[in-house]
C-alpha positions in Angstrom: 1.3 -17.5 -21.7 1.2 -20.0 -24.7 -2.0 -19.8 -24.7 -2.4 -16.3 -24.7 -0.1 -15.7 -27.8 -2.1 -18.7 -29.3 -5.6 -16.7 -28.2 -4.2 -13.8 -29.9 -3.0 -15.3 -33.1 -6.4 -16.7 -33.8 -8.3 -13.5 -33.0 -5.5 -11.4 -35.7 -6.3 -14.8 -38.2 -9.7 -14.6 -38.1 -9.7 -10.9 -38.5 -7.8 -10.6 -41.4 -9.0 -13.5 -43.1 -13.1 -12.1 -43.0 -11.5 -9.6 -44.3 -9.2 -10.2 -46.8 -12.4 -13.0 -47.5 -14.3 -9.7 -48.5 -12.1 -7.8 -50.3 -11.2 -10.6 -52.5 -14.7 -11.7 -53.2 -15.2 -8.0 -54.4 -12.1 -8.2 -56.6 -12.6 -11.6 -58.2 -16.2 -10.3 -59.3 -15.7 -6.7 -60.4 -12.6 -8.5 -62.0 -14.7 -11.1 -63.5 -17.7 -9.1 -64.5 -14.9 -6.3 -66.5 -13.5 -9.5 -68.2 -16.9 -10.6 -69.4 -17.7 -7.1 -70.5 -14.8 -7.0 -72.6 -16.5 -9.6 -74.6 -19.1 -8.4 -75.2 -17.4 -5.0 -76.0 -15.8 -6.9 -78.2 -18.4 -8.6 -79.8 -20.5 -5.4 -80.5 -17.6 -4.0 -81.8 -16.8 -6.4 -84.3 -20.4 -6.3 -85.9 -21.0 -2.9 -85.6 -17.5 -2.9 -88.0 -19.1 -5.4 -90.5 -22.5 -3.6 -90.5 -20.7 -0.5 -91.1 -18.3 -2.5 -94.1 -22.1 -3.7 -95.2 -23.7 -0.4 -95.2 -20.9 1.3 -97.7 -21.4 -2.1 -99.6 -24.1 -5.1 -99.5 -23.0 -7.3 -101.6 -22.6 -11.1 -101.9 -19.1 -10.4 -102.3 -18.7 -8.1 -99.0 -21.1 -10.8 -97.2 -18.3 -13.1 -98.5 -15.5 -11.2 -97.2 -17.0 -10.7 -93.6 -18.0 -14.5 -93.4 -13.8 -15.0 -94.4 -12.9 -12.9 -91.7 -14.5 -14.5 -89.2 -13.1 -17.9 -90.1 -10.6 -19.1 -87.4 -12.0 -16.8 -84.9 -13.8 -17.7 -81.9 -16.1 -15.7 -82.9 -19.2 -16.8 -85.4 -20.4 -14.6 -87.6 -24.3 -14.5 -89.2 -26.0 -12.0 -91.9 -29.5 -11.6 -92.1 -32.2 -9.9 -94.0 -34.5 -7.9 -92.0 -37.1 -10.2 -92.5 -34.8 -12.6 -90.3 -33.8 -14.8 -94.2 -30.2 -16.0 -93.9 -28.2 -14.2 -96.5 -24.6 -15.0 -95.2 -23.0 -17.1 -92.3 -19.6 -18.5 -90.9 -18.9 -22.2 -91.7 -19.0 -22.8 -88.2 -21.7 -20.7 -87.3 -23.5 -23.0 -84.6 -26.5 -24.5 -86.5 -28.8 -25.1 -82.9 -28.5 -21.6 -83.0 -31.4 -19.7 -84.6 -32.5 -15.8 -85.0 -36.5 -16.6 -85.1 -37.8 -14.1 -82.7 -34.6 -12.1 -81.5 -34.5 -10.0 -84.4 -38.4 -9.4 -84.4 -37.7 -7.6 -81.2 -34.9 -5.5 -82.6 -36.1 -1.8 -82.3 -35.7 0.2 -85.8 -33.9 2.9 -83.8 -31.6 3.1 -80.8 -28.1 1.4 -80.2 -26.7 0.3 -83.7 -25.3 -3.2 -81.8 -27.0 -4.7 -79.4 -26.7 -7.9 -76.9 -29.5 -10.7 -78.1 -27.9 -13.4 -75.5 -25.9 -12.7 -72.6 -26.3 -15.6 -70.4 -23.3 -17.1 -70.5 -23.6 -19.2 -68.0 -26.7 -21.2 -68.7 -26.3 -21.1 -72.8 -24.0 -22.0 -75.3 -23.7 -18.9 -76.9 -23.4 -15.4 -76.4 -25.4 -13.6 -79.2 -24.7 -9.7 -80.7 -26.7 -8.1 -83.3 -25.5 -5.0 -85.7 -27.9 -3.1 -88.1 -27.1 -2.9 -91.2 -28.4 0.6 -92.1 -28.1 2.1 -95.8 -29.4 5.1 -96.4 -31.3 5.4 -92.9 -33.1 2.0 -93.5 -32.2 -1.0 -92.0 -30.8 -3.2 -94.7 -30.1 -6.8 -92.9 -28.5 -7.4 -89.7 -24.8 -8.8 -88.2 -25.3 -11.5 -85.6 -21.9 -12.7 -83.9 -21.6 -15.4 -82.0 -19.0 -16.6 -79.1 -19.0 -19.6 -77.2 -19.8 -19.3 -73.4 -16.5 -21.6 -73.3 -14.7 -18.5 -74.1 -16.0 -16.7 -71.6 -15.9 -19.5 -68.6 -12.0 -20.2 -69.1 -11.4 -16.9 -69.0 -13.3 -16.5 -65.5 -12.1 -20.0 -64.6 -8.6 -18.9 -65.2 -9.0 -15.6 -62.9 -10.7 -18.3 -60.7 -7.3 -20.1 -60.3 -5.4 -17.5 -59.8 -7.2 -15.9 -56.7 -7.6 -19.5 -55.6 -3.7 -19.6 -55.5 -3.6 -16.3 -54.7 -5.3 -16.6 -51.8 -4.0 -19.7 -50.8 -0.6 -18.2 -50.6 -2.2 -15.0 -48.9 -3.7 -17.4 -45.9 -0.3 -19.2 -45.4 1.5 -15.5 -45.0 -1.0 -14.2 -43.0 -0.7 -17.6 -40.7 3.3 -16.9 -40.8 3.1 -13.4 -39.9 0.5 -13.8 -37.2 2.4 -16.6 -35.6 5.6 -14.7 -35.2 3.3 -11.5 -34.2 1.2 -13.0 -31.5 4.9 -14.3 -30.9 6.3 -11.1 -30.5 3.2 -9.6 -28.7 3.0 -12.3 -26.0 7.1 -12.3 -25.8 6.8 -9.0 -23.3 3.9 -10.5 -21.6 5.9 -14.0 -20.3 9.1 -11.2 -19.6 7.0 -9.3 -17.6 5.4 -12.5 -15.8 9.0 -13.8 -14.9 9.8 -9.8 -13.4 7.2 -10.1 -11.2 7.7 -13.3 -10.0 11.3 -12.1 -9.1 9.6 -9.2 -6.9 7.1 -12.0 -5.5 10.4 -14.0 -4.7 12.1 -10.5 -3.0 14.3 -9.5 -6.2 13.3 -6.1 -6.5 16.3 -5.4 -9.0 14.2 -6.4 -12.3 14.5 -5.2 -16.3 12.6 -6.0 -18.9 15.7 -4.8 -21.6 13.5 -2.9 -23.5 14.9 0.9 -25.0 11.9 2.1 -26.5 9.3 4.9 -26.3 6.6 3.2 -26.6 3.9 1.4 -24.0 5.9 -1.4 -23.7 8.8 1.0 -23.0 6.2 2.7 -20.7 5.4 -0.4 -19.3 8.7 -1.7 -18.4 9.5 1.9 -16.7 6.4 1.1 -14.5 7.8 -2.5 -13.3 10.8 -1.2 -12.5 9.3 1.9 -10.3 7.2 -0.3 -8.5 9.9 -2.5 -7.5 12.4 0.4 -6.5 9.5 1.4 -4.4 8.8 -1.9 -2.9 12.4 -2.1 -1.8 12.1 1.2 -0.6 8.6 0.3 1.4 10.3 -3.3 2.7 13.6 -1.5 4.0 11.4 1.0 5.3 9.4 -1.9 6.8 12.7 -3.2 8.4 13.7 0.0 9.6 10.3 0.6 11.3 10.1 -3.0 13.0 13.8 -2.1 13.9 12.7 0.7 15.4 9.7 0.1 17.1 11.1 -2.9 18.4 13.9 -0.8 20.0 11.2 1.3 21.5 9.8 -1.6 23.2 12.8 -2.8 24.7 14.1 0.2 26.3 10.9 0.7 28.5 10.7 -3.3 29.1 14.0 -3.5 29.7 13.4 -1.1 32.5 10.7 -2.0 34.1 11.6 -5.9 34.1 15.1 -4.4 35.9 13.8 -1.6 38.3 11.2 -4.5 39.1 13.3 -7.0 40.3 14.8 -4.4 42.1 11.9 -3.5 44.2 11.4 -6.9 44.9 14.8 -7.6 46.7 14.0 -8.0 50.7 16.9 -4.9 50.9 15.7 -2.1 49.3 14.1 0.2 51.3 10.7 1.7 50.8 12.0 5.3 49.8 14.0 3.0 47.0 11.2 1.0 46.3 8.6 3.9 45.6 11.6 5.8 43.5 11.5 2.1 41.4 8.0 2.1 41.0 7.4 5.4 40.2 10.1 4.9 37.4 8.1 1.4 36.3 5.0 3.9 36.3 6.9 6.0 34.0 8.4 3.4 31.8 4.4 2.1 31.3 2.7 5.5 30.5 5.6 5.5 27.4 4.6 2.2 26.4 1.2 3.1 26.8 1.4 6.3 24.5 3.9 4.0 22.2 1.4 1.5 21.5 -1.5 4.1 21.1 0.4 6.1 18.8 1.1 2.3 16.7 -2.8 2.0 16.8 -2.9 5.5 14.8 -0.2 4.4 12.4 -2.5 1.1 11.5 -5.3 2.7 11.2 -3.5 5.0 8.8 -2.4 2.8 6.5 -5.5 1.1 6.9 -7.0 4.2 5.7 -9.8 4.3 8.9 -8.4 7.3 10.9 -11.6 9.2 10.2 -11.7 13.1 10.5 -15.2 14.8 11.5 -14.8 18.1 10.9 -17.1 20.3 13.2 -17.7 23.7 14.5 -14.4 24.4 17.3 -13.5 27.6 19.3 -10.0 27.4 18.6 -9.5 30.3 20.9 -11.2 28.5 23.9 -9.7 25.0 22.8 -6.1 26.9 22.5 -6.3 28.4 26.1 -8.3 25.3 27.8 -4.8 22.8 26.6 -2.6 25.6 28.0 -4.0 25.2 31.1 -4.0 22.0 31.8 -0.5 21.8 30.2 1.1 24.7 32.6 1.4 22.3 35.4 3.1 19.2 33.8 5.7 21.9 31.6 6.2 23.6 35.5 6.9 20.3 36.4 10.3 20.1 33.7 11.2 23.4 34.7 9.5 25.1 31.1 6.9 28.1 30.9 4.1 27.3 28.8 2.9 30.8 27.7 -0.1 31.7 25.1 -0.2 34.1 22.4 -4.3 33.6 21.9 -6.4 36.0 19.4 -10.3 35.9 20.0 -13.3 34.3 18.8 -11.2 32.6 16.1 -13.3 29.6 15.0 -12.7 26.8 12.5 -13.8 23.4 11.1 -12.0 20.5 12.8 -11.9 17.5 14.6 -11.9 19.2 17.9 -10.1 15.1 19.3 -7.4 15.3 16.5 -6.8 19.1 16.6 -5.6 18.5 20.7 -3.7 15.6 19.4 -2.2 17.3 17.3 -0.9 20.2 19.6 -0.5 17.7 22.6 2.7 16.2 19.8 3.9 19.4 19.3 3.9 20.9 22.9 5.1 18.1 23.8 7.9 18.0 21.8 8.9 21.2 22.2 9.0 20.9 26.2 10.8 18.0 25.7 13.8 19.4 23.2 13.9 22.8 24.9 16.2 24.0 27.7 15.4 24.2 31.1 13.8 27.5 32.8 12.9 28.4 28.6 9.7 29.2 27.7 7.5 27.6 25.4 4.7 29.6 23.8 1.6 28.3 21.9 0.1 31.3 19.5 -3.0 31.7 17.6 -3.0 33.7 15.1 -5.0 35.8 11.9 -3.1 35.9 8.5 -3.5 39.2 6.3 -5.4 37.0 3.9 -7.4 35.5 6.2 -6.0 32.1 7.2 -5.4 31.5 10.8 -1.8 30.4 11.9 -1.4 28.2 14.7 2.4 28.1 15.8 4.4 25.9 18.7 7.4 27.8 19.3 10.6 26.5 21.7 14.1 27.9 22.8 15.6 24.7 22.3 18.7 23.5 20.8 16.9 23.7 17.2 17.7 21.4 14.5 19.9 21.8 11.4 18.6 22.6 7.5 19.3 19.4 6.3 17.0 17.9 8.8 14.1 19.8 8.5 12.5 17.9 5.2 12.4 14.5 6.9 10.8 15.6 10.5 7.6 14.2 9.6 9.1 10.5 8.1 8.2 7.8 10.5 10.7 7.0 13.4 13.0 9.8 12.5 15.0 11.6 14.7 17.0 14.7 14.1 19.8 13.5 16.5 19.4 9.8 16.3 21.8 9.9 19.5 19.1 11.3 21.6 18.6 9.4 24.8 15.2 8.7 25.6 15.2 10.9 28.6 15.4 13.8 25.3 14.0 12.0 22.3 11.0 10.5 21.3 10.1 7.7 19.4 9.8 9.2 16.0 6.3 8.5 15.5 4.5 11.5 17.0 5.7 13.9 14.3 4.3 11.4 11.3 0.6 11.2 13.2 0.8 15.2 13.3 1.4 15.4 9.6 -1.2 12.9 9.2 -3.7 14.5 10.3 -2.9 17.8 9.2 -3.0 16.3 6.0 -6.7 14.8 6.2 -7.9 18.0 7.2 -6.5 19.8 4.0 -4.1 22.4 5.7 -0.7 22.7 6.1 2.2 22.4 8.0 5.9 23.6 8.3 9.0 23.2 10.3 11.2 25.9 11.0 14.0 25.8 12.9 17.5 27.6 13.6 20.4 26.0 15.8 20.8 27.0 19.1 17.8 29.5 18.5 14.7 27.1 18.5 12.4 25.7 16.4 8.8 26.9 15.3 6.0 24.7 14.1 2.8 26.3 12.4 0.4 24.7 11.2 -2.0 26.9 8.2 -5.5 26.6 8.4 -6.8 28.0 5.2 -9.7 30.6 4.7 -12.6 28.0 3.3 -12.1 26.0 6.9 -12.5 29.8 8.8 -15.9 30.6 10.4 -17.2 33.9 10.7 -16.7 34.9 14.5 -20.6 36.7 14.6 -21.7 33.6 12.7 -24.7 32.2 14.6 -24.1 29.0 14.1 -20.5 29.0 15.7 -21.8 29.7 19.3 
């Protein structure tokens, strides 16, 4: 994780630094370039206010007084004739300096002050010139000159002080990336030690963050997933619990009625009793383990649905048929309750799964010499409601949301002679599910229990449709 918060400390540096890189380049040089235009600001403005002394008076005397000003200053003043003759100049008026050719090129009209030199950076001097105008004609001329010195300490003294500036900017921008990436990456190596905790089987993890915001988010998310991977290993637990329960019973008898039809005693009436009870004890296992094979295949997400054309009428009273003689044989009428030519989308295979669960179920929890009826039939807005009704003991309120969890039983007392194995009910809502209708439990104690399973309108076929017969 060190690396992480060092990977994002770098990416933040760089970032900041290209671009505090370009905003300070852009500062230092409209900085610079408005401190070298003061200059020359305030070189025109100090000849344009001699030309203008000149104009009202151009004298040797005025001359004089101009060239006296000047003295001390950094600044260099020069007054010319219009023919470029030298009438007046500062003591220290740099003599390499000379006017031949600028002031030929000075136009008679225009700017009164004028830059003749601006280069300060490859001359010595910077050069202005002022007309000297007396009664609209050009009298002479005010040339001022300034060292580039002036001008490069002044820029080499802003130069310093973004070099420092920026200097100290790169250090706190180092320092406050650190300790950011620090912070950033901190919630990362928490949340790297939570989930080696679940890995390990502590599911009871906190980040210790109070906040409304993704980390906050974030931590809310680690914590639901472990509550729900407890809940899926004690779930786990209680299933393996279960199932192996399940197993035992039936192996338990079969190993025991086995040995006892292989005693020399027991008679053959005995011994046929024993094996029919072994035969028994292996069609449970038998349905047992198929109905585990639909629970993998589940939660393996392969328990495929192929939805095709089915006579649910003909399908409805075919299974009560064949079912009439096995629910005659535990002393329960099967009856039907079948409406025509209803036909529907299905998976004919799971759709007699699905009611071979439920009658079964409800022969097995209803009372003897009770009836149990299988109906079919058309809603008002056109859904079709298939219902598995018993007279049975039914099953109290608080029950009834949990039917359909794996391995549950209403009456967890139940021997196995009258309960299941908890799985049947789960598969039902399973594939109920997949093909997108609806199921519900309803039950009242000691009056029965009613399962109905809603097949919506866009799953109904036209009973004249051509295609459905």
């Amino acid at each position: 994780m060190r690396q992480l918060s060092v990977k994002i400390g770098l990416l933040f540096l760089v970032f900041i630094l290209l671009i505090q890189s370009v905003l300070f380049f852009a500062l230092y040089w409209t900085i610079a370039g408005d401190r070298v235009d003061e200059v020359f600001e305030g070189m025109l403005a100090q000849g344009r206010s001699h030309a203008e002394a000149l104009s009202m008076d151009f004298t040797d005397e005025t001359m004089a007084h101009v060239v006296m000003m000047e003295q001390g200053n950094e600044q260099d003043v020069l007054i010319t004739g219009t023919d470029g003759e030298i009438l007046k100049q500062g003591g220290d008026f740099p003599e390499e300096i000379t006017v031949d050719g600028w002031l030929d090129g000075l136009p008679e009209t225009g700017p009164d002050s004028v830059m003749l030199e601006e280069n300060w950076q490859g001359a010595t001097h910077v050069l202005s010139a002022s007309r000297v105008t007396i009664d609209g004609t050009v009298a002479g001329y005010v040339v001022m000159a300034a060292p580039s010195g002036m001008i490069l300490g002044t820029v080499s003294q802003l130069t310093n002080q973004f070099v420092i500036g920026g200097l100290l900017s790169v250090v706190l921008t180092m320092v406050t990336v650190f300790f950011l990436s620090r912070v950033v990456s901190l919630p990362l190596r928490q949340m790297t030690e939570a989930t080696r905790d679940l890995a390990k089987g502590e599911m009871h993890v906190t980040l210790g963050y109070d906040r409304n915001d993704e980390l906050g988010e974030l931590e809310l998310a680690i914590r639901q997933l472990a509550q729900d991977l407890e809940k899926v290993k004690q779930e786990r637990n209680e299933f393996l619990a279960g199932i192996a329960h399940e197993l035992k019973t039936p192996l338990t008898y079969v190993k025991g009625y086995a040995d006892m039809a292989k005693r020399a005693d027991t008679g053959e009436a005995d011994r046929a009793r024993y094996l029919a009870i072994i035969e028994e004890e292996a069609a449970s296992l038998t349905r047992l383990v198929g109905d585990l094979f639909d629970l993998a295949k589940l939660d393996s997400n392969s328990f495929a649905i192929e939805k095709g054309t089915v006579d649910l009428s003909d399908v409805l009273r075919g299974f009560c048929r064949d079912l009439a003689p096995v629910a005659k044989e535990r002393n329960r009428l099967l009856a039907g309750d079948i409406e025509d030519r209803i036909r529907v989308k299905a998976d004919e295979c799971r759709l007699i799964q699905v009611l071979r669960n439920l009658t079964d179920n409800a022969i097995r929890y209803s009372d003897e010499d009770s009836a149990v009826t299988v109906s079919l039939t058309r809603a008002g807005d056109g859904r079709i409601l298939l219902a598995v009704a018993d007279e049975g003991a039914g099953i109290a309120k608080h029950h009834l949301p949990y039917l359909f969890d794996r391995l549950y039983r209403a009456d967890p007392s139940r021997s196995r002679e009258t309960g299941g194995s908890g799985i049947g009910l789960s598969i039902v809502k399973a594939i109920v599910d997949q093909h997108g209708w609806a199921i519900e439990a309803k039950s009242e104690v000691n009056k029965g229990t009613v399962m109905t399973v809603t097949i919506p309108k866009g799953d109904v076929l036209d009973g004249d449709d051509p295609d459905c017969g």
